[in-house]
DSSP file (Angstrom, degrees, kcal/mol; ACC not computed):
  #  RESIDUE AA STRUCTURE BP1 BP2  ACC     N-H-->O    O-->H-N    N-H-->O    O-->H-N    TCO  KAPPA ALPHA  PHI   PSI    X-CA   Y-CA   Z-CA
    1    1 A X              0   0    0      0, 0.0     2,-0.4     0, 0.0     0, 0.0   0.000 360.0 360.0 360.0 142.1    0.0    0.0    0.0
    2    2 A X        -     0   0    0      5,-0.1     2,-0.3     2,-0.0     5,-0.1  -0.784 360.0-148.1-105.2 144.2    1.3    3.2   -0.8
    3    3 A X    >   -     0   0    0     -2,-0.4     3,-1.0     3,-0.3    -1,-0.0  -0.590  14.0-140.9 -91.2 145.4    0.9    6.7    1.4
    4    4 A X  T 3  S+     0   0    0     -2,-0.3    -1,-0.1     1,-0.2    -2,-0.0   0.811 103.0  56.8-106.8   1.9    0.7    9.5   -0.1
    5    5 A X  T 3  S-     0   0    0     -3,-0.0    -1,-0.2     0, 0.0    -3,-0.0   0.243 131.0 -89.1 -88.3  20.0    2.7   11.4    2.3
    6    6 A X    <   -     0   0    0     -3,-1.0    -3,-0.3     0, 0.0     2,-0.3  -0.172  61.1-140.9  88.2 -45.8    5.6    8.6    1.5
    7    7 A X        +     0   0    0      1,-0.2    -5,-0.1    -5,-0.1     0, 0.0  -0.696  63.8  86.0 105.6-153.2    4.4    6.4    4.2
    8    8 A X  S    S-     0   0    0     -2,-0.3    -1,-0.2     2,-0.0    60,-0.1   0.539  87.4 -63.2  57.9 170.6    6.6    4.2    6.6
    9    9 A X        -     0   0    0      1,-0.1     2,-0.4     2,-0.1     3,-0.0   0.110  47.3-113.1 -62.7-176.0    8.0    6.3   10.2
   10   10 A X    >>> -     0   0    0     58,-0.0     3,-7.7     0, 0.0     4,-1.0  -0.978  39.2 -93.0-143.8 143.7   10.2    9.2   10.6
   11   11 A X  H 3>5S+     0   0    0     -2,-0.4     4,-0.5     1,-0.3     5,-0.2   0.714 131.6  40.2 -19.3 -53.4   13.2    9.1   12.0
   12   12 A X  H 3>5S+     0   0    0      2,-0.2     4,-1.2     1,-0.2    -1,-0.3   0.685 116.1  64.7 -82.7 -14.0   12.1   10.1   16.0
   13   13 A X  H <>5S+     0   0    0     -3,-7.7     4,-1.7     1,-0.2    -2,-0.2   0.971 103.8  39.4 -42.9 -71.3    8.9    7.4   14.8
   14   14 A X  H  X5S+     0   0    0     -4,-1.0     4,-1.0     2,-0.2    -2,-0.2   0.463 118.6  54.8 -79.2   0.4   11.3    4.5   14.4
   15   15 A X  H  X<S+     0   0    0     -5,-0.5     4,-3.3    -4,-0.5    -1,-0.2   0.837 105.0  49.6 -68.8 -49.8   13.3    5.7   17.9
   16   16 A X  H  X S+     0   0    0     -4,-1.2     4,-1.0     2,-0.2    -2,-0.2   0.743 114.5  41.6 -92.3  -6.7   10.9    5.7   19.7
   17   17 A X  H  X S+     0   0    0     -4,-1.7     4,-1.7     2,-0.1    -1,-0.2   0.930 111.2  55.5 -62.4 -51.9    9.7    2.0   18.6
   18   18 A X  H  X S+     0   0    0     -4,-1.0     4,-2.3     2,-0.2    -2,-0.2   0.886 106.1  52.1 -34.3 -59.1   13.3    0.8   18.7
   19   19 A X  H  X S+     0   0    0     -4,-3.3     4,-2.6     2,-0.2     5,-0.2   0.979 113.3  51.9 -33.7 -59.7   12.9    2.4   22.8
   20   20 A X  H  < S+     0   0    0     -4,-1.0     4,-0.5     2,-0.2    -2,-0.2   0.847 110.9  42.0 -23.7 -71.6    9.7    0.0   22.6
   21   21 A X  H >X S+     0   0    0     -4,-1.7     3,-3.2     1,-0.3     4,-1.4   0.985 111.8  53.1 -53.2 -71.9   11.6   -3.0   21.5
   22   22 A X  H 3X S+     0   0    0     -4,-2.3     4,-1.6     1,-0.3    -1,-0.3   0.810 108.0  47.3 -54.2 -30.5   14.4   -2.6   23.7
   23   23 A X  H 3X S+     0   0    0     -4,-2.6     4,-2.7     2,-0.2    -1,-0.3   0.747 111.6  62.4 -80.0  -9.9   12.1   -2.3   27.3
   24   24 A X  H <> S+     0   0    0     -3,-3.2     4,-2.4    -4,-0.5    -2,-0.3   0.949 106.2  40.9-114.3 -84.2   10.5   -5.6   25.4
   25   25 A X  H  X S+     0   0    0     -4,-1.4     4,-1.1     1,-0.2    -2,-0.2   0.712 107.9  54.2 -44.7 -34.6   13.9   -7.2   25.8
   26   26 A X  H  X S+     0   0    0     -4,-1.6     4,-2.8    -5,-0.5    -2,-0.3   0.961 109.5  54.3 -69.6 -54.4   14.5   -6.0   29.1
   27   27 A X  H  X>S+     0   0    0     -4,-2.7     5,-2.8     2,-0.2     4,-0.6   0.919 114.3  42.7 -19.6 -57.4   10.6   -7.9   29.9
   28   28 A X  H ><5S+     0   0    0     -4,-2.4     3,-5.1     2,-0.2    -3,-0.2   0.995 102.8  59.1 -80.5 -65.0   11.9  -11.0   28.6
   29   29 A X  H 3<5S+     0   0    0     -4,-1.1    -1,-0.2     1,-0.3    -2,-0.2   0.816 104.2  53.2  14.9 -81.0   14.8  -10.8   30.0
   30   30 A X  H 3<5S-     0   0    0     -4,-2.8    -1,-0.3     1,-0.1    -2,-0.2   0.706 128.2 -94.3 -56.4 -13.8   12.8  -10.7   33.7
   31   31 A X  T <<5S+     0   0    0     -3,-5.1    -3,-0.2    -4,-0.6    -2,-0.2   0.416  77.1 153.3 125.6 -35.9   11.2  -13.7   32.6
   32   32 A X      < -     0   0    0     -5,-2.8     2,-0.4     1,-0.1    -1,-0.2  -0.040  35.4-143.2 -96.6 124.1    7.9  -12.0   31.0
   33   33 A X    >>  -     0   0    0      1,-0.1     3,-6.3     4,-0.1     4,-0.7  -0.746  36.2 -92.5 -99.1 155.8    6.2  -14.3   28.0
   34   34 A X  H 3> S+     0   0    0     -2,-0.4     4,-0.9     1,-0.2     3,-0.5   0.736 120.8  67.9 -36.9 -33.5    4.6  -12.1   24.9
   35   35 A X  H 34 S+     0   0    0      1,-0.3    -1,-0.2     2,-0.2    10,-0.1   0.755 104.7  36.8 -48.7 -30.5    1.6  -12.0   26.2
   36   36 A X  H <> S+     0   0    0     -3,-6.3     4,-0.8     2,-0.2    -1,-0.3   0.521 113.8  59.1 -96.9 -14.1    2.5   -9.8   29.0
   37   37 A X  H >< S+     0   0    0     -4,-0.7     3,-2.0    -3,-0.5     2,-1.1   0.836 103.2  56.1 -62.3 -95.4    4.9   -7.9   26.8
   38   38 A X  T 3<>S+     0   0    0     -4,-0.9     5,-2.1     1,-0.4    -2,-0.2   0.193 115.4  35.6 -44.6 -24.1    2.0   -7.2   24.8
   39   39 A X  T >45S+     0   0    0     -2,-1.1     3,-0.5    -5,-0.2    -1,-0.4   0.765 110.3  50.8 -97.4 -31.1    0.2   -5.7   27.5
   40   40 A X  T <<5S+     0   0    0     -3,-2.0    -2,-0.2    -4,-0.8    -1,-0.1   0.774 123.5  35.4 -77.1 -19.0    2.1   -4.1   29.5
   41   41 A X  T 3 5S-     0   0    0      2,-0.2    -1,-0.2    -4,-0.1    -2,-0.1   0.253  98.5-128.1-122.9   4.3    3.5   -2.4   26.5
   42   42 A X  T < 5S+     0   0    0     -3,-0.5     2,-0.3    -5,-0.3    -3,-0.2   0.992  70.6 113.9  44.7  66.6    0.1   -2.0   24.1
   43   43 A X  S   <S-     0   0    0     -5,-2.1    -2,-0.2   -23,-0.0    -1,-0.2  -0.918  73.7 -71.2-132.7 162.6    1.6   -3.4   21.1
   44   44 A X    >>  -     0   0    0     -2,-0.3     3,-3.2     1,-0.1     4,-1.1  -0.323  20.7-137.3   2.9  91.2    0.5   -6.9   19.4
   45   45 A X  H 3> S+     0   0    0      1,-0.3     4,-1.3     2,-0.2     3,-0.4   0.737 112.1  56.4 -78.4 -10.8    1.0   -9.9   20.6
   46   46 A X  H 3> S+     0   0    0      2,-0.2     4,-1.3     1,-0.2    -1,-0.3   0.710 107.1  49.5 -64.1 -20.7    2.0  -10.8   17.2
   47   47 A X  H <> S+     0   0    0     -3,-3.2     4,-2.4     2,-0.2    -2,-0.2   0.733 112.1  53.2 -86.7 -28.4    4.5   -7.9   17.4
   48   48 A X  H  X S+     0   0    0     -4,-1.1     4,-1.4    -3,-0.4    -2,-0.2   0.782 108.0  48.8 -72.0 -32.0    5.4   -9.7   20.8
   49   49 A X  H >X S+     0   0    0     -4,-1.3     3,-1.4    -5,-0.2     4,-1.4   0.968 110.2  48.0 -49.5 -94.4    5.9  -12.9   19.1
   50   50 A X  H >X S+     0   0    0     -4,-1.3     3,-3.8     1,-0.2     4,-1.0   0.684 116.2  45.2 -30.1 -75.8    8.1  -11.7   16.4
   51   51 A X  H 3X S+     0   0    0     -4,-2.4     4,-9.4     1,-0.3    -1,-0.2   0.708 108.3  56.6 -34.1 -52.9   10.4   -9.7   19.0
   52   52 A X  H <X S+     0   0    0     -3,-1.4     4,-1.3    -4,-1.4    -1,-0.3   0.702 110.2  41.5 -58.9 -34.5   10.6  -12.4   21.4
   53   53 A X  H <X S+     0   0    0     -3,-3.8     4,-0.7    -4,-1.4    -1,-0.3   0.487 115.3  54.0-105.6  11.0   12.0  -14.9   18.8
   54   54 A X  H  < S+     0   0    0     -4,-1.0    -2,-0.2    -5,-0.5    -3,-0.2   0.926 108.2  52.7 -66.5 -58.5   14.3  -11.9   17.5
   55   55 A X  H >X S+     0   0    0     -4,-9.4     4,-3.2     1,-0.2     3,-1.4   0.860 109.3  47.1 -43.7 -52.3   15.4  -11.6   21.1
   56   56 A X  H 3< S+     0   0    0     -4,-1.3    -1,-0.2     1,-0.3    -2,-0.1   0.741 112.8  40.5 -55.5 -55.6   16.4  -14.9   21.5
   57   57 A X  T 3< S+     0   0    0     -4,-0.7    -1,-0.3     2,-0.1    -2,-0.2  -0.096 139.8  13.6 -49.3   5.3   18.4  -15.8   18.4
   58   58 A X  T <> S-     0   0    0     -3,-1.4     4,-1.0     3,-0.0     3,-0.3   0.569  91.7-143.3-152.3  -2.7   20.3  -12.2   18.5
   59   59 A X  H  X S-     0   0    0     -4,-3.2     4,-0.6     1,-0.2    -2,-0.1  -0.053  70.8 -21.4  67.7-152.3   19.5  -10.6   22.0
   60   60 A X  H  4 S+     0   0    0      1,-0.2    -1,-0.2     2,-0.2   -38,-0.1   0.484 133.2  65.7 -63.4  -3.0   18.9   -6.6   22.0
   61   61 A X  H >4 S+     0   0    0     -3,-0.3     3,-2.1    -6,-0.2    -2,-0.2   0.814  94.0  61.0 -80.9 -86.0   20.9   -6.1   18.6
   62   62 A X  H 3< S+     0   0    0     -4,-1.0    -2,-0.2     1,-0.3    -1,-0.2   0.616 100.0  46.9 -28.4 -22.6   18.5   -7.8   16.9
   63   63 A X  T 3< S+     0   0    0     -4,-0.6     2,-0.4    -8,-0.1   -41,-0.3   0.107  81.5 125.9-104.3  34.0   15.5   -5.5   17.7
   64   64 A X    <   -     0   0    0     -3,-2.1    -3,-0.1   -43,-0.1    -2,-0.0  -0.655  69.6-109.3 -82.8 138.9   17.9   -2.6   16.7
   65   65 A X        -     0   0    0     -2,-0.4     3,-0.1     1,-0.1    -1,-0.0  -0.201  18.4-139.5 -56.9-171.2   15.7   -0.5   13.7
   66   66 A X        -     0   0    0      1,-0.1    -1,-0.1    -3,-0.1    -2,-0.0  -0.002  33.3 -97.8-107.8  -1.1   16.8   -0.9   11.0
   67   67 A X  S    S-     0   0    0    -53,-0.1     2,-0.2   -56,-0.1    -1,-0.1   0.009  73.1 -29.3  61.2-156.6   16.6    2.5    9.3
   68   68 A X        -     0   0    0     -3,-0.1   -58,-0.0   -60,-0.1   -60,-0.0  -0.596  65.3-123.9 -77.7 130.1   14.0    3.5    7.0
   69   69 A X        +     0   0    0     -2,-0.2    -1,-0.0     3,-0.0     0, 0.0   0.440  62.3  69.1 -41.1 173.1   12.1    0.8    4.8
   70   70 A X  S    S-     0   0    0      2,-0.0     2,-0.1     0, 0.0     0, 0.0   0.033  80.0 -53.7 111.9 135.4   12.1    1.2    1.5
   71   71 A X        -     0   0    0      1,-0.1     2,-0.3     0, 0.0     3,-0.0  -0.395  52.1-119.0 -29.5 130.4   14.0    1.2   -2.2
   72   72 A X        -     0   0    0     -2,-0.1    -1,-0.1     1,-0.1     2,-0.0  -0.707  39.3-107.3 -65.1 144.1   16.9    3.4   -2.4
   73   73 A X        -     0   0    0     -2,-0.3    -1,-0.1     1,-0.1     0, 0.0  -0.379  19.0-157.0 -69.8 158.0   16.1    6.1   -5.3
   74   74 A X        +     0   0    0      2,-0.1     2,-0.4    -2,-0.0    -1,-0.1   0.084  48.4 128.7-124.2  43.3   17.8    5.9   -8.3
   75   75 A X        -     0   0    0      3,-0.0     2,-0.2     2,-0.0    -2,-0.0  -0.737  60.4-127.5 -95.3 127.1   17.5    9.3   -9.2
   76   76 A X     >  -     0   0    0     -2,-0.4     4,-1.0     1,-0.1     3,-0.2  -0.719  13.6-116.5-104.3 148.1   21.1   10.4  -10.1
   77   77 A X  H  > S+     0   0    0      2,-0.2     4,-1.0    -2,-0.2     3,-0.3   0.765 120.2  57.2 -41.3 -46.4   22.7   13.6   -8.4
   78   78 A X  H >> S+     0   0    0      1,-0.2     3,-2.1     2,-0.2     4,-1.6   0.926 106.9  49.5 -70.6 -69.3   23.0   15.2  -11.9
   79   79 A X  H 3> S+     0   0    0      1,-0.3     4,-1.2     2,-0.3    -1,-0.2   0.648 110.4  56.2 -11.6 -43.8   18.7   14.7  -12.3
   80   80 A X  H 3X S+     0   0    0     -4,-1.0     4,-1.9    -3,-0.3    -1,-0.3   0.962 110.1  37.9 -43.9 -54.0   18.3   16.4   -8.7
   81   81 A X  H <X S+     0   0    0     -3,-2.1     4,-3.4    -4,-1.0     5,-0.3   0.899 116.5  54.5-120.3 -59.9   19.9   19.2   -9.4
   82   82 A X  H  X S+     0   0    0     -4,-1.6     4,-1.0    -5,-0.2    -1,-0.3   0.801 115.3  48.6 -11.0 -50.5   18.1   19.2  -13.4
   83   83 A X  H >X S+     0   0    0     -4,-1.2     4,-2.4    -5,-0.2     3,-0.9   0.987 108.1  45.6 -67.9 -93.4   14.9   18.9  -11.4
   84   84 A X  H 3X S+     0   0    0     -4,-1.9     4,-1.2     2,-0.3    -3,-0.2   0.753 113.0  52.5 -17.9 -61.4   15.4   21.5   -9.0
   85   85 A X  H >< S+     0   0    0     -4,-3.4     3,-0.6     1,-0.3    -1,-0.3   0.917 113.1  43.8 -56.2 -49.7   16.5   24.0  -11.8
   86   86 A X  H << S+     0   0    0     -4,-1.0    -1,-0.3    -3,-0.9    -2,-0.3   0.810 108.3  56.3 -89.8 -31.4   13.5   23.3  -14.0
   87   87 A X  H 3<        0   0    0     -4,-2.4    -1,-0.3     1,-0.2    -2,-0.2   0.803 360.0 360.0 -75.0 -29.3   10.8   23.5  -11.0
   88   88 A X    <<        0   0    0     -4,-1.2    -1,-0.2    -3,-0.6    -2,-0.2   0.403 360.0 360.0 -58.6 360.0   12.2   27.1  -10.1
């Protein structure tokens, strides 16, 4: 599905999920199964799931983001700057 504002987080979005993840890991950690992550933190337990067998096979790295989703563009420097000119 596409957005039309580009879609996907912004930068302080995906921090502050990545925060999410990481108290998520501290949970499990204590002991806590996804179900009580999931509450305790109002996400998904499907999101709790996922995390939980991230954590386990790669510990707190693994639920580091990832940066922003997504295709790089392949709109070449010289085309920016083309662009730019011709939209002023």
């Amino acid at each position: 599905m596409r957005y039309p504002d580009g879609g996907g987080l912004t930068a302080v979005e995906r921090a502050r999920r990545e925060r999410v993840r990481f108290q998520a890991a501290e949970m499990f950690a204590a002991g806590l199964k996804p179900p009580q992550v999931a509450r305790a933190l109002r996400v998904s337990r499907k999101s709790a799931y996922a995390w939980h067998v991230a954590w386990r096979e790669g510990g707190t790295d693994a639920l580091r983001s990832r940066g922003p989703g997504g295709v790089a563009s392949r709109m070449q420097q010289a085309w920016r700057a083309w662009l730019a000119g011709a939209l002023e």
